[in-house]
Each structure stands twice: as C-alpha cells, then as structure tokens.
N, C-alpha and C positions, 0 to 999 in steps of 0.2 A: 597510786598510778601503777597500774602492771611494766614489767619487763619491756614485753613487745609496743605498747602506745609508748614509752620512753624511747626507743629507740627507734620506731618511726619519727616521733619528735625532733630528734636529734639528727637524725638523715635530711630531713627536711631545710634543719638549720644552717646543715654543710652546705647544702643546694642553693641555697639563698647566698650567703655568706661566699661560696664560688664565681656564682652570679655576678656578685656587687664587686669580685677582685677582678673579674675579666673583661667586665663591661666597656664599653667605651666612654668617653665623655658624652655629654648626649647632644651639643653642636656637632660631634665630629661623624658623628653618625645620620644627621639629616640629610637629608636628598633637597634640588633646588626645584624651586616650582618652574613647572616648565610647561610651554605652549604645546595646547593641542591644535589651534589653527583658527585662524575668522575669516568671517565671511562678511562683504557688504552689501545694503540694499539696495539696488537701484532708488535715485532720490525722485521721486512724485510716483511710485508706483501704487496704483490703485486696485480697489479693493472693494467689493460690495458699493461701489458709489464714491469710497471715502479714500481718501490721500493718506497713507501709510506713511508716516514719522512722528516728530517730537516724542520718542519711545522716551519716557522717561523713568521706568521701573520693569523690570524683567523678575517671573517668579516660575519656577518649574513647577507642575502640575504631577503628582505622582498617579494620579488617576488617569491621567490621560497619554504621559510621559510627553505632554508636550508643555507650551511655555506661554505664559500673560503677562501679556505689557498692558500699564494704563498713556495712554497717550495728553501732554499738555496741551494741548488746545482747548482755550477755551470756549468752545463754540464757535469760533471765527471763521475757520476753514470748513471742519462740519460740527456737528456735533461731539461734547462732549463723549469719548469712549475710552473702549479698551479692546485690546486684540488678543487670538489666539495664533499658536505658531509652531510646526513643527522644525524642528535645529538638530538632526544626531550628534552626538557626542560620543566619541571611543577612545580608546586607550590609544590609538596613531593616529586619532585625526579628527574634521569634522565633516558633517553634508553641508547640501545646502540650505536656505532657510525659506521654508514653504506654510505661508500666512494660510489661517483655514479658519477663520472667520472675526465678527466685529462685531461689540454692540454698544449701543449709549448709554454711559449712564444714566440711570432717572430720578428724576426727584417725587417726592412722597405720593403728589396726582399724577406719576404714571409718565410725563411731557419732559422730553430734555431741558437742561439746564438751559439757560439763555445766554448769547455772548455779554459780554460787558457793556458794550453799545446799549444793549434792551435789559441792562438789568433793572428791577424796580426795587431801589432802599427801601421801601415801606413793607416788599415782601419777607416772611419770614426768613430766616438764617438759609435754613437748609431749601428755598426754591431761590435763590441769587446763585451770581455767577460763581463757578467754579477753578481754580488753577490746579490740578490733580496732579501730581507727584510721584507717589507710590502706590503700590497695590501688592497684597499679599492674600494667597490661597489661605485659607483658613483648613489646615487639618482636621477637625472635627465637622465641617458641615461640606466643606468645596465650595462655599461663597465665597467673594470677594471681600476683603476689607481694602481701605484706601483711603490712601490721607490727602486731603489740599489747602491751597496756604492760604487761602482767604485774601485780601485785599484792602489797602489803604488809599482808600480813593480820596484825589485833592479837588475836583470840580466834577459836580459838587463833592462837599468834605463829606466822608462818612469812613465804616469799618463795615469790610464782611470779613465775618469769622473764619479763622480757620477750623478743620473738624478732621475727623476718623469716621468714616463710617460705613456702613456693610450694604453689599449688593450682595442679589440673587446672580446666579450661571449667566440670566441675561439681561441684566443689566438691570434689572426692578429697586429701587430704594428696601430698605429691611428694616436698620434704624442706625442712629447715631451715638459712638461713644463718647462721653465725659469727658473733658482733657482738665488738666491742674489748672488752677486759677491764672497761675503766671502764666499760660501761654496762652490768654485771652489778651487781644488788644484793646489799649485805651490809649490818647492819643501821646500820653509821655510814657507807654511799659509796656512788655509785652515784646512779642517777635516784632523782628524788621520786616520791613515789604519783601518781598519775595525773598526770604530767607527763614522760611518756617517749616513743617512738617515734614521733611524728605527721607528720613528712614523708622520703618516699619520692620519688625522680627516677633515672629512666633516664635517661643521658650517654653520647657518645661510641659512638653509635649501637648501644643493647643492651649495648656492653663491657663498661660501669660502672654499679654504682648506687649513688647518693648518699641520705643516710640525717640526720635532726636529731631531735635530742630536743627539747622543747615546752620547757623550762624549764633552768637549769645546774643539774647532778651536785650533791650533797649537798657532794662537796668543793669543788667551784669556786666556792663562795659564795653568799651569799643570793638568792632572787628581785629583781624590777625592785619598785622603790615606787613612789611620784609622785617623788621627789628623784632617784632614782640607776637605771641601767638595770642589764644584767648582761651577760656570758660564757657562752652555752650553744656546746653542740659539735656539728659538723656533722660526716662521715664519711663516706670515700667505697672504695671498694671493687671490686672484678671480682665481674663479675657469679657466678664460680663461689663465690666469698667472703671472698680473700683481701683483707685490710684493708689499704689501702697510705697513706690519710694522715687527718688531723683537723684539724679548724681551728676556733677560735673565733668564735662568732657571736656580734656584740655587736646584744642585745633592747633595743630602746625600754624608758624608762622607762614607769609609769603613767602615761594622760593624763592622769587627773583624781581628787583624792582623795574617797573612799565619803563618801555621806551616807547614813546618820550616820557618823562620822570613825572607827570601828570596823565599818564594816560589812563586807562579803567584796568584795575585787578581785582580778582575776588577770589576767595577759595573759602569751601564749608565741606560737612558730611552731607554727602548726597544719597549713601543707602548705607542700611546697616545688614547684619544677619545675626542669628544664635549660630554657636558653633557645635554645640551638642545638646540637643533638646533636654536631656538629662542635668542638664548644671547649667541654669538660668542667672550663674553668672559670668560666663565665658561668649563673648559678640565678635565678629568684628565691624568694623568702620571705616569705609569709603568715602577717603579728602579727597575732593577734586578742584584740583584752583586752573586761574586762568588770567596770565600775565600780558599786557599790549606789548607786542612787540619779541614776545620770548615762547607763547605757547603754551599748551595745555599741562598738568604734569598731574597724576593720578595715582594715588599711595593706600593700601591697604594694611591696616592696622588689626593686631589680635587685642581686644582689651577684657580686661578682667575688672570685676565691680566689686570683689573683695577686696572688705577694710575700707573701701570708699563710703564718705560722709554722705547722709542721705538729707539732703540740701532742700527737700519737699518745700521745708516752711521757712527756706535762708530766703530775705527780700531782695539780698540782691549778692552775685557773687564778685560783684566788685568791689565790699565793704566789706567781705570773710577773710579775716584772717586765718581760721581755724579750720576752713575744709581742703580734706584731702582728696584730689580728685579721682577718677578711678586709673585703672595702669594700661599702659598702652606699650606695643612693641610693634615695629613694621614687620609686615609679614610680606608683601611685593609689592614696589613701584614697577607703574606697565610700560616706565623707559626702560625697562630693564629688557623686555621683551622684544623680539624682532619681528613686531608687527607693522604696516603698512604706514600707520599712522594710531597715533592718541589722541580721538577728536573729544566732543563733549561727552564722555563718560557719565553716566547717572543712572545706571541700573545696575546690580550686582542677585545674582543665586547662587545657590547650590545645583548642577546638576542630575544626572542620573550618577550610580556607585558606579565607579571603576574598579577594576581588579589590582592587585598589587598592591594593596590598601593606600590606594589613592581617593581623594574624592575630586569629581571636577567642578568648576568654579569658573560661571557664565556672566560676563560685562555683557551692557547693550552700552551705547552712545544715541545723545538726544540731537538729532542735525537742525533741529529749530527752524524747518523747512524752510532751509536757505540752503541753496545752488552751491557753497564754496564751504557747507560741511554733508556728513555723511553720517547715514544709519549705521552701526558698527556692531558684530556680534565678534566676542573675544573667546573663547573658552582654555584653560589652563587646569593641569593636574596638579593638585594639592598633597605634598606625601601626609602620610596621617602622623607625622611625628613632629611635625612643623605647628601641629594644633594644641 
C-alpha cells in the first residue's frame, strides 16, 4: 500500500470516527409527522352516472400524478368500479379533490360483475359477485391489480373465492393471481367473511407483490378483543404469482371495550405499503379498528420481515409455538392529528416527493354510503428519518 492511499485511508477513518462522536442519538434527531391538510367529499356526489364513495383503497398514479381508488360496492348502487382523482399535495398544504373519471371493473366476457342478489353459484369464480377492497398501479404495465374478499354465503350455502387480480386502464379483466392455499375458503378454514384481502404493496421495484388478510384464518385463532391481540398473515410473492413466503402479523389488541359491553367491535389491517422499493423487507401496516360507543382509532405501524419465520406451510398459527412473528413499531396514530374527524379509514399511499426529504402520506376514508359518515382525504409529511 503506498504513502498517499494510507493516508487517504486514514483521513477517512477520522471522518467517520468524528461523525459517530458528534452524532446525535437518532430518536433525538427525528422530526414529528405532521399534517399537510384534508379535505372532504361531499356525500352522494356524482359522477359519469355513478355515486362517488365507499373509497375503499387510494394509490398515487406517477404517470398521471394523480390518484385510484377502487370503490366497494358490489354492484348494488352501480356497478362494480374504480375512480380516478386529481388531490395536490405540497409541502404547506393541500387542494381540492377533483374526480376525472370512472370505470367498472369486468369480468373475463367483457359484462360487469353482478350484484349479490343476481349472483349464479354455478358460475365460474372469477364472473360471481365481487367485494373489491384494494387496488394498486402496477409499476411496470399502469394496470390495475386489486384484491376482493369473496363471500361466505348462508342461503343458500356456498363460497365465493377471494382473488387478486389485474385490470387494464379501463377497466377489461387481464387475468388472475394464485393465492396460498390457506387463504382459500372451506367451510371450517380459511379467512373470515369479510375480513380477507385488504392490503396490497408493490416491493422490490414491480418484482414482488405483498398481500394481508384484514383479520387471522379461521385456523390461526380468534380475532383481537380488548385483553389479547392476534396472528394474521401477510404473503409475499412474484409479481407473475409464484408464492415464495408468509409471515405472521401480530394485530393490536382492542382499544377499548363496546359501550354497551356487547355492542360490535372490530379492528384488522385494512392497507399496507412497501416503504422502499429497494428492501422488500421493510412495509408499513394500517390497523383500523372500530369500537360501539367510543369511535374509530387508526394506527400506522413500520414493520420489518426480517428474521421472521416464514409460516407458508405452518397449518395453523394457533398451534406454533416456534414462529416469530415479523417487528413492528408505530409510526402515527391519526388521533394524534388535528383533523376534523377519523372516520372509516381504509385507504393508505405514498404521495408525490416533497422537498426537505419528506415523503407525503395520503389516507382516504370508506363512508359506506351512509349520511352520518364521510369521504375523507388525509395527507401527512413523512420525515425520511422516521422510515
């Protein structure tokens, strides 16, 4: 080794070794996440013919710089769809939110899904009824992929599957991904009724896509109460569809117990995201629960899937002793925010970059076209040290 590379060497090492004595702790240097502003929808406003709500998944479009929600309706109100939507977002603040078009989803002949009422059990999987959930751009084509929960119908008995699967720009059927066995239903396993499919995340730049069920599989154990949280399962895959791992995702308990002490609670992962396309094991995960009597409450979690057991082929995670689930740290509850109101939360993106190495970070709210909730758009700056 010459003179001169020794002693650039060594200059180098002071630098670092400077660095690491002057540094801060690195909590003590994070900034807090903080509101850029929302806005809300007026409720039954319309649109191409169709009644604009039940947003139940929000995804920022970099092609377009605007935004897609797939909407739950099953066909009831109108057809099965999804919206497009212009939202600014800046570093002081936000616009308003100006809808710019709608289309149905279709099934493989082309013909929207049918509501529940007209569904036919005898038809294939993929032309019955539909509950859509999430929806996510696809990086690599600008299709749609979107996930729905399928359906445990009691009269008469039957099962519609839940699926993943890809639309064109407008709306055209493409085809359908493969999901793990265990999150096929049969009538003792498998996801709960409407607590299946709800978060979707592109990783590892388009290669992979990550996938959670809202609630744990009929075998992994009960839901969360107020006393005890639970084990649901997150799943991650090539984007052509080959399944390569599972991991347990341990759900918050209940915050707070129903008044009256029987009344309806529930809380699950309603969206997910990657949080650097680059490292397909870093997500986060949107708990939104919902107590009678006490209110909505909505917790955003960083988790990380390293070191976590990969549960693919565990039968059930309420007989594992031995998996470790993956890690989790809250990153914001939106009580924290002095927003208007935290109604039914179930959408979560990434926005456009901000400057001051911020990224922003868009909620939508599902008003389940009812009169006494609301469309909600949230938007919040993310410092980039916080990730």
């Amino acid at each position: 080794m010459s003179s001169s590379h020794r002693r650039r060497m060594l200059a180098t090492a002071g630098i670092l070794v400077s660095a690491l004595l002057v540094a801060p702790p690195a909590d003590a240097a994070q900034r807090p996440v903080r509101l850029l502003g929302e806005r809300i929808v007026p409720n039954g406003l319309q649109l191409l013919g169709s009644t604009v709500g039940g947003l139940s998944s929000i995804d920022y479009d970099p092609r377009t710089g605007g935004y897609a929600f797939v909407c739950d309706d099953r066909s009831a109100i109108g057809p099965a769809r999804f919206y497009t939507a212009k939202f600014p977002v800046g570093p002081h603040g936000v616009g308003p939110v100006t809808f710019t078009g709608t289309h149905p989803l279709l099934r493989p002949d082309g013909t929207p899904y049918p509501p529940l009422t007209g569904n036919d059990p005898a038809a294939p999987q993929n032309e019955q009824t539909i509950d859509p959930e999430e929806l996510r751009v696809d990086p690599w084509t600008g299709h749609y992929v979107w996930s729905q929960e399928g359906d445990r119908l009691t009269d008469p008995p039957g099962l519609i599957q839940p699926s993943i699967r890809e639309a064109s720009r407008d709306g055209r059927y493409v085809r359908e991904l493969p999901l793990p066995a265990d999150e096929r239903m049969t009538p003792d396993a498998g996801p709960r009724r409407n607590y299946v499919l709800e978060g979707l995340a592109y990783t590892g730049f388009g290669t992979l896509l990550a996938s959670e069920v809202e609630a744990p599989l009929l075998q992994d154990g009960p839901p969360p109460t107020p006393t005890s949280g639970a084990l649901s399962r997150m799943t991650l895959q090539t984007r052509g569809g080959q399944v390569l791992a599972q991991y347990a995702y341990p759900q918050e308990k209940l915050f707070a117990t129903p008044v009256p002490s029987d009344g309806f609670a529930d809380t699950g992962v309603s969206s997910m995201l990657a949080v650097d396309q680059a490292d397909p094991t870093k997500f986060l995960m949107m708990e939104r629960s919902f107590v009678t009597g006490v209110g909505n409450k909505v917790r955003v979690y960083e988790v990380d899937t390293t070191g976590a057991t990969n549960v693919l082929h565990t039968p059930s995670l309420a007989d594992a002793t031995q998996v470790q689930p993956v890690r989790k740290k809250l990153l914001l509850d939106l009580s924290d925010l002095s927003v208007s109101t935290v109604d039914n939360i179930e959408g979560l993106t990434w926005g456009p970059p901000l400057p001051g190495s911020e990224r922003s970070l868009i909620f939508v709210s599902d008003n389940n076209f009812s009169a006494t909730q609301v469309t909600q758009l949230i938007a919040v700056a993310v410092p980039s040290e916080r990730l």
